[in-house]
Biopython code that builds the backbone (N, CA, C, O; Angstrom):
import numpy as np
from Bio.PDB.StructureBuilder import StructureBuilder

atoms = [
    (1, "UNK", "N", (0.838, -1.187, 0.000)),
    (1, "UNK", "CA", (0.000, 0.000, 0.000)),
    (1, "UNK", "C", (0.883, 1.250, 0.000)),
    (1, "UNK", "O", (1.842, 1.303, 0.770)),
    (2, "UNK", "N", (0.650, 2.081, -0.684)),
    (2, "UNK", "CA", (1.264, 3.743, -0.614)),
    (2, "UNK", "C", (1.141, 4.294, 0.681)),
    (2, "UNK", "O", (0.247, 4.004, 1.476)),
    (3, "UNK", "N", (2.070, 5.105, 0.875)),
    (3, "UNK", "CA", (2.010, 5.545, 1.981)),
    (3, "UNK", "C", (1.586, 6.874, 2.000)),
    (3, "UNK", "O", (2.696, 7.397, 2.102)),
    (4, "UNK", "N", (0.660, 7.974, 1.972)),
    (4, "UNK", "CA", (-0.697, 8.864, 1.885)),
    (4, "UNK", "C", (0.965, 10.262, 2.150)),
    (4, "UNK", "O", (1.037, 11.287, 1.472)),
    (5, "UNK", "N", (1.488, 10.074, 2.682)),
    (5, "UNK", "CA", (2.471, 11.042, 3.132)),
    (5, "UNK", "C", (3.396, 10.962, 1.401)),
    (5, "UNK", "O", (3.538, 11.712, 0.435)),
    (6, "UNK", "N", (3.792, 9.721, 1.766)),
    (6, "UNK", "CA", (4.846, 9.550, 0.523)),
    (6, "UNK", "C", (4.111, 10.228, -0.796)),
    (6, "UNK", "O", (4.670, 11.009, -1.566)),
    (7, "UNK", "N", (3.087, 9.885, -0.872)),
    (7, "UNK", "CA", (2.444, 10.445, -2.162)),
    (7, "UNK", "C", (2.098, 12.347, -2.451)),
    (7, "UNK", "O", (2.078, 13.069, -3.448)),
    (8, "UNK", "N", (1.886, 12.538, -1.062)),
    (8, "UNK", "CA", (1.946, 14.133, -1.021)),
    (8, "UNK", "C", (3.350, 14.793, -1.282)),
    (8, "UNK", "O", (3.507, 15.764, -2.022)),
    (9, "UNK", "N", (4.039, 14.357, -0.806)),
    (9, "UNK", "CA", (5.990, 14.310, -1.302)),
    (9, "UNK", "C", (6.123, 14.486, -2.393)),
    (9, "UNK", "O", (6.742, 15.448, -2.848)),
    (10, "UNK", "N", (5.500, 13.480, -3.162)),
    (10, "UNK", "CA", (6.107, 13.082, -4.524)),
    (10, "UNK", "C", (5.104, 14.485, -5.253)),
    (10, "UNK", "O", (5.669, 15.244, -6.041)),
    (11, "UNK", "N", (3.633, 14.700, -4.896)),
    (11, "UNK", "CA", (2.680, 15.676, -5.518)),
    (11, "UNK", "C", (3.524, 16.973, -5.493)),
    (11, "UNK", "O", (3.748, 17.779, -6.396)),
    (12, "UNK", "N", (3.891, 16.950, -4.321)),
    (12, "UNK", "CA", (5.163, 18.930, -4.039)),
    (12, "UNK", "C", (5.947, 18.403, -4.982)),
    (12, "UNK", "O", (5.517, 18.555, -6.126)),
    (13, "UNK", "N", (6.803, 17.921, -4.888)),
    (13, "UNK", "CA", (7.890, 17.737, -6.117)),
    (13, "UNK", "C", (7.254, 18.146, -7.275)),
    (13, "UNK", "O", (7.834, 18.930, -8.026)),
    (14, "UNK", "N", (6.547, 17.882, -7.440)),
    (14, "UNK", "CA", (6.269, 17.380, -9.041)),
    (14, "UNK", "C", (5.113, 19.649, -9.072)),
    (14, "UNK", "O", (4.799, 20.520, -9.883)),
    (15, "UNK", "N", (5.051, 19.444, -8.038)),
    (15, "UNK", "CA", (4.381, 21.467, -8.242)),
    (15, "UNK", "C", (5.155, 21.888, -7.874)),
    (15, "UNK", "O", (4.793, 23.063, -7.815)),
    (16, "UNK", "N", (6.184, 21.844, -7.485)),
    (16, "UNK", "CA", (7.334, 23.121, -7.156)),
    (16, "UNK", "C", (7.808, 22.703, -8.719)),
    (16, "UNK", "O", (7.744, 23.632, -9.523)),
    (17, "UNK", "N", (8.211, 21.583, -9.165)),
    (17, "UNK", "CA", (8.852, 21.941, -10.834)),
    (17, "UNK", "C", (8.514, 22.117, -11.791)),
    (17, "UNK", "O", (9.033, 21.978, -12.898)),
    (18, "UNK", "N", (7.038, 22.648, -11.268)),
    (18, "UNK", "CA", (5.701, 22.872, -12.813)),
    (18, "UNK", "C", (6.337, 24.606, -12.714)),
    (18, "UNK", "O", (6.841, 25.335, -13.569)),
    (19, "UNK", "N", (5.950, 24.853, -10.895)),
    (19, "UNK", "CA", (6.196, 26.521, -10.988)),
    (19, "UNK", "C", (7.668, 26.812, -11.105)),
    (19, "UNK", "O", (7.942, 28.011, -11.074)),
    (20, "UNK", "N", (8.757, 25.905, -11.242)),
    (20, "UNK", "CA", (10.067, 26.467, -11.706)),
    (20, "UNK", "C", (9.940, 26.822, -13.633)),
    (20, "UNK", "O", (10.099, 27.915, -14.175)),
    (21, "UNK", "N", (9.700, 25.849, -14.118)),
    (21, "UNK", "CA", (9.197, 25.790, -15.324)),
    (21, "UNK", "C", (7.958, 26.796, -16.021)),
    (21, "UNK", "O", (7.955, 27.170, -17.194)),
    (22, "UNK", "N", (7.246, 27.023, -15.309)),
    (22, "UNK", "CA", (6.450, 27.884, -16.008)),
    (22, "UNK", "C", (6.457, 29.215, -16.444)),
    (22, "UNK", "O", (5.623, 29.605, -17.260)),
    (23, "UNK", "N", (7.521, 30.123, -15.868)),
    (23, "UNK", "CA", (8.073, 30.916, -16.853)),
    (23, "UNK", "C", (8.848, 31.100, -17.666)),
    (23, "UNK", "O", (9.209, 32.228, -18.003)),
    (24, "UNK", "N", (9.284, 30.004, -18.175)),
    (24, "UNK", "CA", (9.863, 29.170, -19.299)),
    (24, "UNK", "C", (8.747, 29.036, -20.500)),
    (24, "UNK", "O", (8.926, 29.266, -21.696)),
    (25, "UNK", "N", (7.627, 28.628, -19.888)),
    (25, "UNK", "CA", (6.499, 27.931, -20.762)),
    (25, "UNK", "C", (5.823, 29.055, -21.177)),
    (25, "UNK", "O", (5.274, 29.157, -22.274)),
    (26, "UNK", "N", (5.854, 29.924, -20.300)),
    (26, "UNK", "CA", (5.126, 31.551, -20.640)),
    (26, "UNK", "C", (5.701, 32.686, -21.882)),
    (26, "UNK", "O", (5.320, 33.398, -22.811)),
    (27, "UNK", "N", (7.046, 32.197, -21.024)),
    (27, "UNK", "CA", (7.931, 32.785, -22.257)),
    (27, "UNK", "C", (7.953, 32.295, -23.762)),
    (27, "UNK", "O", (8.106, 33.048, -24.724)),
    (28, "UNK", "N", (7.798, 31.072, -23.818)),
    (28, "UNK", "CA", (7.549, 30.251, -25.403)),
    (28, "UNK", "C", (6.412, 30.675, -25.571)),
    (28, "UNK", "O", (6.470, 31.383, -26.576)),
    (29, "UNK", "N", (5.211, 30.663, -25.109)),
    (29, "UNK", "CA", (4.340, 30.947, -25.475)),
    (29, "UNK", "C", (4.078, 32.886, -26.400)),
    (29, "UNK", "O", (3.638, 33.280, -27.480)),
    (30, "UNK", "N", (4.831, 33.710, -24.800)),
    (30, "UNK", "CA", (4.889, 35.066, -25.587)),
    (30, "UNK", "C", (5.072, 35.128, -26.736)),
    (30, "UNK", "O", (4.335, 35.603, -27.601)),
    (31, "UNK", "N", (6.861, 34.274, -26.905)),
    (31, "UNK", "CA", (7.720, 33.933, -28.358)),
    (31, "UNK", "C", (6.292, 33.483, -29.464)),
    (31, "UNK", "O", (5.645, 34.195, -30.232)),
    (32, "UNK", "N", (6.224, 32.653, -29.281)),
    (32, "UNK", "CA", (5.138, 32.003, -30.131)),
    (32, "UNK", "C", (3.902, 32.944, -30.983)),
    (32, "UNK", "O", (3.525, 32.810, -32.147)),
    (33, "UNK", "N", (3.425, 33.973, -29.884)),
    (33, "UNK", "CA", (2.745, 34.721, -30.481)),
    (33, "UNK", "C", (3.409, 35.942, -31.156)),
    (33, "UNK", "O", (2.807, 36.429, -32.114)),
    (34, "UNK", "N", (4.293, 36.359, -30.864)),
    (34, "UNK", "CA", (5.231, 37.441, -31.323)),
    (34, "UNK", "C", (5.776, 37.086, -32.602)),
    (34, "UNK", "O", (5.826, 37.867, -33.552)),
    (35, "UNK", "N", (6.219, 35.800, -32.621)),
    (35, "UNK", "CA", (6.305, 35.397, -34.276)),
    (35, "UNK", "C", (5.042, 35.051, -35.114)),
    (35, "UNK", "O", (5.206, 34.933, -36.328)),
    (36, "UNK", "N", (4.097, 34.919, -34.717)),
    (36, "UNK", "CA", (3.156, 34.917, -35.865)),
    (36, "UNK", "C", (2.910, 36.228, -36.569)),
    (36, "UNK", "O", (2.697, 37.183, -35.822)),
    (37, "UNK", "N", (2.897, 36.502, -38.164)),
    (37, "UNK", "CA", (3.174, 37.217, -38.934)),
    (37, "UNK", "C", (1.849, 38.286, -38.911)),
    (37, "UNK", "O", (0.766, 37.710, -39.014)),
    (38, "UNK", "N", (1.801, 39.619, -38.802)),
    (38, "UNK", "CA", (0.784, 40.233, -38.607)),
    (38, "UNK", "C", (-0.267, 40.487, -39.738)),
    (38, "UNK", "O", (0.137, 41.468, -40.363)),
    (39, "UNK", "N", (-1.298, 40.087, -40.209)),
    (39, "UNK", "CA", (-1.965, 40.696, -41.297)),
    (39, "UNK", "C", (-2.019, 39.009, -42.810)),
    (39, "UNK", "O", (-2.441, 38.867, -43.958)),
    (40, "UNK", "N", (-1.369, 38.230, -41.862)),
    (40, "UNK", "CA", (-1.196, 36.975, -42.643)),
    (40, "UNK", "C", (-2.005, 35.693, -41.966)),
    (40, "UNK", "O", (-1.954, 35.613, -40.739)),
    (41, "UNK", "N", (-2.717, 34.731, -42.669)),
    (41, "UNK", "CA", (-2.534, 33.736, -41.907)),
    (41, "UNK", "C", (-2.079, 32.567, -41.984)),
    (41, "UNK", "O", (-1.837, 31.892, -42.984)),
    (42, "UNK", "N", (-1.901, 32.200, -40.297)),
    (42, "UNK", "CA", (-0.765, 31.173, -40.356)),
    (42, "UNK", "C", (-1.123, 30.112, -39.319)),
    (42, "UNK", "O", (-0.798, 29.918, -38.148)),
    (43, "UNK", "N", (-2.021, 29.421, -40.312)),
    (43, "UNK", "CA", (-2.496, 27.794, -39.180)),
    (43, "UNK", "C", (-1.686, 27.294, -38.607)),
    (43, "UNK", "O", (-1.812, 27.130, -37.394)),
    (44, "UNK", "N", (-0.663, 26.912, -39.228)),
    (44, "UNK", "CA", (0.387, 25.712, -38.093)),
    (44, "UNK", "C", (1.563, 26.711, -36.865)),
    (44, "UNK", "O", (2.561, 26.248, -36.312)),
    (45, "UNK", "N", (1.081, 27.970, -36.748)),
    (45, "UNK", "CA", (1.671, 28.705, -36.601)),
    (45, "UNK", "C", (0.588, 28.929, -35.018)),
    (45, "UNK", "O", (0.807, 28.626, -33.845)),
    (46, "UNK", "N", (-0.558, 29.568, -35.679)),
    (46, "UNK", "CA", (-1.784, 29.801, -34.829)),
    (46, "UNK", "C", (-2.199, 28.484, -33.864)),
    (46, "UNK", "O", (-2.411, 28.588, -32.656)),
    (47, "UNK", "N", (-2.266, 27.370, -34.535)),
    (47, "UNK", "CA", (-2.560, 25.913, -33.703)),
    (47, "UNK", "C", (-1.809, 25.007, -32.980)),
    (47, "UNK", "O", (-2.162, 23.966, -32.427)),
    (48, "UNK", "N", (-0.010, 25.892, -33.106)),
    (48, "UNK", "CA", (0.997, 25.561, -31.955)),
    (48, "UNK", "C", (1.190, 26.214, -30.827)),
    (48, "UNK", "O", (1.866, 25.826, -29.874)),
    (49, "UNK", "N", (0.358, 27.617, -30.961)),
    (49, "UNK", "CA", (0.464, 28.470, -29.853)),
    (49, "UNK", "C", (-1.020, 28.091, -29.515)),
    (49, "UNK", "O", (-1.192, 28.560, -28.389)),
    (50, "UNK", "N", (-1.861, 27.648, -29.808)),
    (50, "UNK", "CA", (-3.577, 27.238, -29.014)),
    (50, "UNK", "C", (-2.700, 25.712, -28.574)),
    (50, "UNK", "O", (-3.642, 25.107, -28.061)),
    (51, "UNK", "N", (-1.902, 25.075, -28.505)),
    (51, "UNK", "CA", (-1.843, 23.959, -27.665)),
    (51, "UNK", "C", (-1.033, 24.257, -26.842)),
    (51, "UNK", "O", (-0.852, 23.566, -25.839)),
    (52, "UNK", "N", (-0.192, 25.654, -27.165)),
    (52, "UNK", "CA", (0.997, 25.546, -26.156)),
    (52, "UNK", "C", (-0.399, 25.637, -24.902)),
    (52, "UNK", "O", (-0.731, 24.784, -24.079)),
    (53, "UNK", "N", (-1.066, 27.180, -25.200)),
    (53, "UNK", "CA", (-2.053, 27.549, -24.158)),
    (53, "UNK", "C", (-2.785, 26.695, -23.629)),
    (53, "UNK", "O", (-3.075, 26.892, -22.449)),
    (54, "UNK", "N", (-3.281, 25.576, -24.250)),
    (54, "UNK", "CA", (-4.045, 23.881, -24.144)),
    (54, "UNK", "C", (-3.340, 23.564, -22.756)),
    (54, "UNK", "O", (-3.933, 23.337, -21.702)),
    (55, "UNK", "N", (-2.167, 23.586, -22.920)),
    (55, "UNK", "CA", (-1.432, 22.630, -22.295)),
    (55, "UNK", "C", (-1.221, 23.464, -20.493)),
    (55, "UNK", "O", (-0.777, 22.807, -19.552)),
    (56, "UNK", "N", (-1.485, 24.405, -20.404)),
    (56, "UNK", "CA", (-1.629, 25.306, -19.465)),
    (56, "UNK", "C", (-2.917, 24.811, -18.708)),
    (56, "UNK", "O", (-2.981, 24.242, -17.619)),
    (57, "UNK", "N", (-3.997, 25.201, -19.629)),
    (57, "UNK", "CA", (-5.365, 25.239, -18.917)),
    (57, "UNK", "C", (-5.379, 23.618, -17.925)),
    (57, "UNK", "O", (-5.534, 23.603, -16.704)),
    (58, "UNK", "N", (-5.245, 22.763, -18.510)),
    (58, "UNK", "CA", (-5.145, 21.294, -17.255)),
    (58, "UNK", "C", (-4.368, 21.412, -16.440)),
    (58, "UNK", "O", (-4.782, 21.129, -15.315)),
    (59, "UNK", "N", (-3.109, 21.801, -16.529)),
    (59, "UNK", "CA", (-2.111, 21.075, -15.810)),
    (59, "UNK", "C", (-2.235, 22.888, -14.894)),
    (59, "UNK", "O", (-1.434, 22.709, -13.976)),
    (60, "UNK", "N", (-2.387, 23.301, -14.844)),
    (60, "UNK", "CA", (-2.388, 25.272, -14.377)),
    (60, "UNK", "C", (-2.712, 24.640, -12.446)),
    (60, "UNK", "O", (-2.115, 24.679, -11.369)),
    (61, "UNK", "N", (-4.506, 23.922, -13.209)),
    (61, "UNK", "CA", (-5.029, 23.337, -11.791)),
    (61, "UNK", "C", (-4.794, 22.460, -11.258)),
    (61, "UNK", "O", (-4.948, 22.396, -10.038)),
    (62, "UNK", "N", (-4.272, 21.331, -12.081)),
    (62, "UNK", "CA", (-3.271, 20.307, -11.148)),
    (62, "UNK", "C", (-2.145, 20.437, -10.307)),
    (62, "UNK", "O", (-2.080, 19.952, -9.177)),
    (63, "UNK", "N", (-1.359, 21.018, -10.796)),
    (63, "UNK", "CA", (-0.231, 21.849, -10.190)),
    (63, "UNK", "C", (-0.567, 23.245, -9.177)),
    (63, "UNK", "O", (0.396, 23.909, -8.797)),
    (64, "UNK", "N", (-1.718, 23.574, -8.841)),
    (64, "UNK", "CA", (-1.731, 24.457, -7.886)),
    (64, "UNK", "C", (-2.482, 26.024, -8.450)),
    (64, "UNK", "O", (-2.986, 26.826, -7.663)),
    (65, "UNK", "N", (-2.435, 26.182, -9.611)),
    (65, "UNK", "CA", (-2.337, 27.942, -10.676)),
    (65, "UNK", "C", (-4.046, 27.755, -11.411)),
    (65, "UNK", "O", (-4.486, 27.788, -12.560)),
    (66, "UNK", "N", (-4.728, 27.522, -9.843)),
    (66, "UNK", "CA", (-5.804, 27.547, -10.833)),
    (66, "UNK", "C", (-6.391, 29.034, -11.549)),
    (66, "UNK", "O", (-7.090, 29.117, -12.560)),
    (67, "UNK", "N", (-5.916, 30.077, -10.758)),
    (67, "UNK", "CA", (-6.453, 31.270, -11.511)),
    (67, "UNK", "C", (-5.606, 31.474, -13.155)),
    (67, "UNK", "O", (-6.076, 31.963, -14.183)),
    (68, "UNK", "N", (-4.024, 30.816, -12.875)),
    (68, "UNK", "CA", (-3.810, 30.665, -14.300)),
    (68, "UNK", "C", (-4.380, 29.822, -15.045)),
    (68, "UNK", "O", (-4.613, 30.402, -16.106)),
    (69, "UNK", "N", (-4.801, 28.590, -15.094)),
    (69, "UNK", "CA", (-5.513, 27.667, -15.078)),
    (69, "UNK", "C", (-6.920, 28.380, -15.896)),
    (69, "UNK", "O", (-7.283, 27.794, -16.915)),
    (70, "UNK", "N", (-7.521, 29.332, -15.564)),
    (70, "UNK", "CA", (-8.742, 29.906, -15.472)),
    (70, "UNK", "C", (-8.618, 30.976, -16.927)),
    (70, "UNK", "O", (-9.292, 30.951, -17.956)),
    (71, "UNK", "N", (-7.359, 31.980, -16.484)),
    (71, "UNK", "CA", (-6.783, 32.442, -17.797)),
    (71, "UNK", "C", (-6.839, 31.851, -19.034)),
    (71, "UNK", "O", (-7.386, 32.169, -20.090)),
    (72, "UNK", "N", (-6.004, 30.715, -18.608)),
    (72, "UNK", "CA", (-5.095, 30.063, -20.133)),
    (72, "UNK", "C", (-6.648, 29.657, -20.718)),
    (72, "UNK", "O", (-6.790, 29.803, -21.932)),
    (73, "UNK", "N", (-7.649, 29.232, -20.055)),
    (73, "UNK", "CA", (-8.999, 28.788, -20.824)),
    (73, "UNK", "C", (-9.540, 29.957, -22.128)),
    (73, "UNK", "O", (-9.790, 29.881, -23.331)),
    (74, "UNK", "N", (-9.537, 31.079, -21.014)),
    (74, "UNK", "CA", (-9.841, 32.256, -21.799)),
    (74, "UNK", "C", (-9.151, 32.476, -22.912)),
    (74, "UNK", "O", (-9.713, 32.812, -23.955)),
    (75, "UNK", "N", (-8.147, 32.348, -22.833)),
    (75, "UNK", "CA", (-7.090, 32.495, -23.800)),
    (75, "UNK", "C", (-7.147, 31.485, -24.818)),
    (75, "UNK", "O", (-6.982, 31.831, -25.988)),
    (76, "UNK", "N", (-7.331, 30.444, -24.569)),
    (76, "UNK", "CA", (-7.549, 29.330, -25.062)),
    (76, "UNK", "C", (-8.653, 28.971, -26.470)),
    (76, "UNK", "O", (-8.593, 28.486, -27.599)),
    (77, "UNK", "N", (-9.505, 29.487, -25.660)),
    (77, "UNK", "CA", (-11.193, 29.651, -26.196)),
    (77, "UNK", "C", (-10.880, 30.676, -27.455)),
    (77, "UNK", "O", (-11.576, 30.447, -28.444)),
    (78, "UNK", "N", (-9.759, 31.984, -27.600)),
    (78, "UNK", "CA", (-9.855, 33.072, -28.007)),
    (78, "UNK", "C", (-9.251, 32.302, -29.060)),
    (78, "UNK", "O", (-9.761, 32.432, -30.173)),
    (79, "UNK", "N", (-8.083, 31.379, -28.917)),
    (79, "UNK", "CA", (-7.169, 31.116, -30.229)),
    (79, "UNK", "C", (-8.389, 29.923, -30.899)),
    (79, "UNK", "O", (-8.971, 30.086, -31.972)),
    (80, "UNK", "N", (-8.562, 28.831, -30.045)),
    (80, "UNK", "CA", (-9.356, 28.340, -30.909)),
    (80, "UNK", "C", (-10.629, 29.263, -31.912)),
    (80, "UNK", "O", (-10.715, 28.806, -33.051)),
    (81, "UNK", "N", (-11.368, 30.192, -31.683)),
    (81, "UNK", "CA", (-12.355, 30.787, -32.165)),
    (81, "UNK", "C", (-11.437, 30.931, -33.452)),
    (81, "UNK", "O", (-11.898, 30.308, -34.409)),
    (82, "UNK", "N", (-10.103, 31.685, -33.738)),
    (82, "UNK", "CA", (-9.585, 32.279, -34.618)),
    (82, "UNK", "C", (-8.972, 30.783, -35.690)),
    (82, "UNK", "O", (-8.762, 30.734, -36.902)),
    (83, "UNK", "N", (-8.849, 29.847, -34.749)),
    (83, "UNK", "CA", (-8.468, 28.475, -35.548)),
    (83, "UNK", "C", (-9.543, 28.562, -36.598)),
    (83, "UNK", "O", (-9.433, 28.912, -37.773)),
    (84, "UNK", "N", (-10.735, 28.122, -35.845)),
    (84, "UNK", "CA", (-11.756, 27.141, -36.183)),
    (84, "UNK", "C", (-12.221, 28.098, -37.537)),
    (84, "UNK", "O", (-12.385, 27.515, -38.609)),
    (85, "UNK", "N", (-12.449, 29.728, -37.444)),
    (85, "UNK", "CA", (-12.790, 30.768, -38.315)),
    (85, "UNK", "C", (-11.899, 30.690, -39.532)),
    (85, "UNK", "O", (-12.418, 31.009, -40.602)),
    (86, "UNK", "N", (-10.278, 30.207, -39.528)),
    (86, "UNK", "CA", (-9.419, 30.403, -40.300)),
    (86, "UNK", "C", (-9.514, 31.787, -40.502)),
    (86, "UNK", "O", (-9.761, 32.161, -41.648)),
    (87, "UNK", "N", (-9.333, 32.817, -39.409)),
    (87, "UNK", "CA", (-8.965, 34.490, -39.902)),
    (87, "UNK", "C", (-8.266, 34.862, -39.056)),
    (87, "UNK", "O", (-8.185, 34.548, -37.869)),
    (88, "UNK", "N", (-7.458, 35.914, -39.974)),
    (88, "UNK", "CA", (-6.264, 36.600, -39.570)),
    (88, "UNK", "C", (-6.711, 37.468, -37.987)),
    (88, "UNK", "O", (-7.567, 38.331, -38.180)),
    (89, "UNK", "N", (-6.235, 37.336, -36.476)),
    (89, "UNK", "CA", (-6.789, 38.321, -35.968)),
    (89, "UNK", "C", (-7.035, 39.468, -36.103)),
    (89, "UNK", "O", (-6.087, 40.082, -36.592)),
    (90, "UNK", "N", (-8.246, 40.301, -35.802)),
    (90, "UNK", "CA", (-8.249, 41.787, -36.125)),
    (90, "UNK", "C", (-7.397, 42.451, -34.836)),
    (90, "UNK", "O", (-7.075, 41.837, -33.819)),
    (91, "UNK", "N", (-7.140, 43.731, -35.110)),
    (91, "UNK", "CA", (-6.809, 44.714, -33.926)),
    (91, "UNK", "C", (-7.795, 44.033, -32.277)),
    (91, "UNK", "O", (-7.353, 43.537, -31.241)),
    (92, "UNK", "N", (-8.666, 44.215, -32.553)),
    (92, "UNK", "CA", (-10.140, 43.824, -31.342)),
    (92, "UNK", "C", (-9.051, 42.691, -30.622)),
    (92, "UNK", "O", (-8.371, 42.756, -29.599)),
    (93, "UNK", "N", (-9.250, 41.502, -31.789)),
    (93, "UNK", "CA", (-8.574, 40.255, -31.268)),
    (93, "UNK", "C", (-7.074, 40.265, -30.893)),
    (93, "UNK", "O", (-6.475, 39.445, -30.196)),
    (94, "UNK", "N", (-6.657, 41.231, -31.429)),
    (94, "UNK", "CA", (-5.354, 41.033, -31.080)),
    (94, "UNK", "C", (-5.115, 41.438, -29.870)),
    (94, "UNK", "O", (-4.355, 40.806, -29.136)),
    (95, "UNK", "N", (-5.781, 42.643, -29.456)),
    (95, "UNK", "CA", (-5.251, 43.169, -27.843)),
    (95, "UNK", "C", (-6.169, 42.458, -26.470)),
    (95, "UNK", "O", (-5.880, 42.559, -25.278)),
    (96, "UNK", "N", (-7.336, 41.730, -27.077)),
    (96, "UNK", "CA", (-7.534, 40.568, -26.127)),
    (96, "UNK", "C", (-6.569, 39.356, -25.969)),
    (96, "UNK", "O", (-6.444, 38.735, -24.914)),
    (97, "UNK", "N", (-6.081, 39.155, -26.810)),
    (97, "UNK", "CA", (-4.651, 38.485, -26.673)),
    (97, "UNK", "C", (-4.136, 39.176, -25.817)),
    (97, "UNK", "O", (-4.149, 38.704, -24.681)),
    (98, "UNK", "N", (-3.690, 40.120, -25.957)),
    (98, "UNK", "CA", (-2.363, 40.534, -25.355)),
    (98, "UNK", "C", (-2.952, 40.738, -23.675)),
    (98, "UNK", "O", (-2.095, 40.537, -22.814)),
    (99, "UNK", "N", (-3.817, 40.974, -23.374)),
    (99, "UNK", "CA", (-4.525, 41.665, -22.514)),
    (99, "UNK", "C", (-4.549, 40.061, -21.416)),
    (99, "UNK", "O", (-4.324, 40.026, -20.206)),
    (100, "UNK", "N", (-4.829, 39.105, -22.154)),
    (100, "UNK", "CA", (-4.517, 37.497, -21.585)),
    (100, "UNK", "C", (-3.570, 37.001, -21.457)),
    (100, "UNK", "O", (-3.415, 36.084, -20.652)),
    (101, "UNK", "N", (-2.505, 37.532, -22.334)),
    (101, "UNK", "CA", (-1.414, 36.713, -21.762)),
    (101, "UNK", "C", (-0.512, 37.627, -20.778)),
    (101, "UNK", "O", (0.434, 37.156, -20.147)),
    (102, "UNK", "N", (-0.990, 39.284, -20.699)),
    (102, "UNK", "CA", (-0.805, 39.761, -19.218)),
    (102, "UNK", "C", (-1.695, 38.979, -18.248)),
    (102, "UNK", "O", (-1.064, 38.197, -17.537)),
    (103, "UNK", "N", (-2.381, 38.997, -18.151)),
    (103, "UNK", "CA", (-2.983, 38.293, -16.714)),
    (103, "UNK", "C", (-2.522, 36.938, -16.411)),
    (103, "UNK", "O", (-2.750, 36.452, -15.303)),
    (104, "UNK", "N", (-1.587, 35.986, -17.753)),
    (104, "UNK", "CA", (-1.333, 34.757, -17.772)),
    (104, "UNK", "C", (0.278, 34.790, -16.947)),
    (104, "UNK", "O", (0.894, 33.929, -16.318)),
    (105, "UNK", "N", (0.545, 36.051, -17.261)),
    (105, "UNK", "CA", (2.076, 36.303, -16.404)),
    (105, "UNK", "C", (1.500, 36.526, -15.070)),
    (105, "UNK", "O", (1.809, 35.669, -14.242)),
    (106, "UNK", "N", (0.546, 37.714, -14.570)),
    (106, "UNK", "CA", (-0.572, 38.023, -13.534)),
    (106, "UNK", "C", (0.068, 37.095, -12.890)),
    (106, "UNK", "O", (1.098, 37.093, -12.216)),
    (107, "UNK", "N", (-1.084, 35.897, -13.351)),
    (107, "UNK", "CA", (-1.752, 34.399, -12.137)),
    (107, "UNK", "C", (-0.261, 33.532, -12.272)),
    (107, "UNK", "O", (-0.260, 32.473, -11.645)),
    (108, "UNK", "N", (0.831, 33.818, -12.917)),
    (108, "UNK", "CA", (1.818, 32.182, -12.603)),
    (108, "UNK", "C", (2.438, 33.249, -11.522)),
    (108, "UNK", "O", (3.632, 33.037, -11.311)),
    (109, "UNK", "N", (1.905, 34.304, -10.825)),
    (109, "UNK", "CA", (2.589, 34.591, -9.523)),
    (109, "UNK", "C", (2.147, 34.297, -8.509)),
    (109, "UNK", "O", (2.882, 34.420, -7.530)),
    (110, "UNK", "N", (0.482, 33.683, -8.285)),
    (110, "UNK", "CA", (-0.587, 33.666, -7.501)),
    (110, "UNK", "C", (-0.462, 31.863, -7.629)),
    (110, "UNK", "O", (-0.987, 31.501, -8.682)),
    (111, "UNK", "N", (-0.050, 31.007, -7.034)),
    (111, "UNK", "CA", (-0.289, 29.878, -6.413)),
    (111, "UNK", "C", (-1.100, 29.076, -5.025)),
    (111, "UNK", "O", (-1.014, 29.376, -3.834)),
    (112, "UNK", "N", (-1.734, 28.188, -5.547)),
    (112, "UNK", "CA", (-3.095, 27.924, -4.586)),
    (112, "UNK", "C", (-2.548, 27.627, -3.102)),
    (112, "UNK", "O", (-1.575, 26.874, -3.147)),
    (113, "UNK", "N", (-2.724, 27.815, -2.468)),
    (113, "UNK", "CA", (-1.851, 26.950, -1.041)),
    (113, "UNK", "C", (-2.376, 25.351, -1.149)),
    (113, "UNK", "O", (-1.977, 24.514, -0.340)),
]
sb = StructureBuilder()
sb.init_structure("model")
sb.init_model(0)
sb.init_chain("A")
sb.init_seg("    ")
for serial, (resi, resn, name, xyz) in enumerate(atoms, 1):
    if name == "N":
        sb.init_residue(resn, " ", resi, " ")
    sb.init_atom(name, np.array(xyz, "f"), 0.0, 1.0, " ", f" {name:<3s}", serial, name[0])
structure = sb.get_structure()
């Protein structure tokens, strides 16, 4: 049988090196959107930065960041809309972007106890 202690051990480990890592992951992500080409569009471009953000929204609340967690959805929801549409973001869309992935820097400072 596991030992209920041992397993909480192993759970901190494994969230203290999500939150060492995640401004790493934030930062690719910025990168990610900063290279997509303005006024062009660019699916495989647009649908690597909606999974980077994907990949946030689960693991945000497993690891402790549920208000990032909560973000990256928003954010999430915004790239898919622009996937699924195949259109270039407008101005509108673009500074709701930007406006999310400030609050996505925001919440990886705010961790759940």
């Amino acid at each position: 049988m596991v030992d209920p202690a041992d397993l909480q051990a192993q759970l901190q480990v494994l969230r203290d090196s999500y939150a060492v890592h995640l401004p790493g992951k934030l930062k690719q992500i910025e990168q990610a959107w900063t290279e997509l080409p303005r006024g062009v569009w660019d699916e495989a471009g647009l649908q690597t930065l909606h999974r980077m953000v994907h990949s946030l929204t689960g693991a945000g609340k497993t690891f402790g960041f549920a208000v990032l967690s909560d973000v990256a959805r928003s954010l999430e929801d915004c790239l898919q809309q622009l996937v699924q549409a195949k259109t270039v973001p407008g101005e509108e869309q673009r500074e709701r972007i930007q406006i999310l992935l400030r609050e996505l820097h925001q919440a990886a400072q705010h961790r759940n106890a």
